[in-house]
N, C-alpha and C positions, 0 to 999 in steps of 0.2 A: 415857533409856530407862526403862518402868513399863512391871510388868503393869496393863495397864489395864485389865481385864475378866474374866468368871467367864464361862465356857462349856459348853454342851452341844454333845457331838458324837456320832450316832448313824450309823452305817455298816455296808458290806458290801463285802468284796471277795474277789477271784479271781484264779485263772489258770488255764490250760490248754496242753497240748501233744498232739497229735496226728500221730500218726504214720500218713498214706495208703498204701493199696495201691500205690499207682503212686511211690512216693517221694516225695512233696512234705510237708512237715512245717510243717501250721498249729500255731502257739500267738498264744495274747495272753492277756490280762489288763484288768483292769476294777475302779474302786470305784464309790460309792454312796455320797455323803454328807451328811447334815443335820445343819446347824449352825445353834446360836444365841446369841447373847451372853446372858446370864441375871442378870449385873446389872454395875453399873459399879463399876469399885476407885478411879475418880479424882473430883475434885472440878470435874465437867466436863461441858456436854450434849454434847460432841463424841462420845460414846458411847454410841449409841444401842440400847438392849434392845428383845431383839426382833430385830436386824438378824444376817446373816449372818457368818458368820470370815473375815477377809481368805484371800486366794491358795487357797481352798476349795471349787475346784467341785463341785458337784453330782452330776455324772457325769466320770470319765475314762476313757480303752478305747487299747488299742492292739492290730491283729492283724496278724501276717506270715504270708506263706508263701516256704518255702524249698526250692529243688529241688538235690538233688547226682547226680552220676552218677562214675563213675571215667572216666579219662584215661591212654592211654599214659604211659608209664614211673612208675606209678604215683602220677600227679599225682590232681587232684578239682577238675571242674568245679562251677559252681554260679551259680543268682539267686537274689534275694530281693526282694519287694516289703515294702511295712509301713506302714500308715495307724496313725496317733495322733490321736484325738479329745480335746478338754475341752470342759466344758460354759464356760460365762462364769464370771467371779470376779468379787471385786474386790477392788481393790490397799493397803485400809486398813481400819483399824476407826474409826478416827477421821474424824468426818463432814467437815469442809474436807478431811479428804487425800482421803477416801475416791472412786475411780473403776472407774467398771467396766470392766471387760477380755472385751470378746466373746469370745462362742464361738469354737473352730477347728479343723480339722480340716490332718493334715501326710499329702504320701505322700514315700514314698523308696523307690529301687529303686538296687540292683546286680549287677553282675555280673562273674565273674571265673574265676581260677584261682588252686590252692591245690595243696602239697605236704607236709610233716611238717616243714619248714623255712622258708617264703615263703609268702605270699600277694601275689597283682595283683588290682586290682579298677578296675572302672569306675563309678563312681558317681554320682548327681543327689539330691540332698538338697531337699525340697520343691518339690518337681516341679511341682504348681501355684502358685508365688511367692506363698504367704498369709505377708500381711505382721502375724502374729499379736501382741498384745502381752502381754508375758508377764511384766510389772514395772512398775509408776506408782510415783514417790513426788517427794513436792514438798523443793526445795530453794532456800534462800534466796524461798520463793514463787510458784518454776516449775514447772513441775511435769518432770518427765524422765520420757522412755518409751522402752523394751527390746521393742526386736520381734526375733524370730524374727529369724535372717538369710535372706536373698532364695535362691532357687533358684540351689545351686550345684551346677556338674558339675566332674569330677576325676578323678584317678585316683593309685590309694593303692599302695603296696608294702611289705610289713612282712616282717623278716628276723624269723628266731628264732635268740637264742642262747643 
């Protein structure tokens, strides 16, 4: 392990929550980033100036929307949907490791019921099966890849105590 590089990293970010008339409560969140390596600390062209910062997209975003209502005996109904965008990366700074990781975008939605005690929920976790990759690094020469898991559906229950 080496720092291997001096960088610049220029950015913007946010978030937001909104609360509708009718009860539904958007928020997300969002950066903005420019990155450059700006000179190299090793004794190596494998690090190339000029080029981008590993695992550093450009853009990220994520927005839900969330609806509750009440529920006899004082339970709380509720869904939620929530897209997560990233722009592409890639997965090294170092040019033989170095790979890029497409863009992707994720949806999830659930649904359920809730009390001051428990929650039930119904849930689909990347809803359209984007097989994202979100980790490259080479090992003994191979290189190994981390995707996203596939579209899962489920259902959750959590006790408080």
């Amino acid at each position: 392990s080496d720092n291997a590089a001096d960088a610049e990293i220029m950015g913007f970010e946010g978030d937001f929550i909104y609360f509708a008339d009718n009860g539904i409560i958007l928020s997300g969140a969002f950066s903005l980033l420019e990155t450059e390596i700006t000179k190299s600390l090793i004794p190596t062209a494998d690090v190339i100036v000029g080029s981008e910062l590993a695992f550093a997209p450009g853009f990220q975003g994520n927005l839900s929307a969330r609806k509750e209502w009440g529920l006899s005996g004082g339970n709380t109904g509720f869904w939620q949907a929530q897209v997560t965008m990233s722009d592409r990366s890639y997965s090294d700074i170092m040019g033989p490791n170095r790979a890029e990781q497409d863009s992707y975008s994720l949806v999830n939605v659930r649904a359920g019921v809730s009390s001051d005690d428990w929650t039930a929920e119904m849930y689909v976790d990347n809803v359209t099966d984007e097989r994202a990759e979100i980790s490259n690094n080479y090992v003994f020469d191979r290189e190994r890849v981390a995707v996203i898991r596939p579209t899962t559906v489920g259902i959750r229950f959590k006790q408080n105590f």
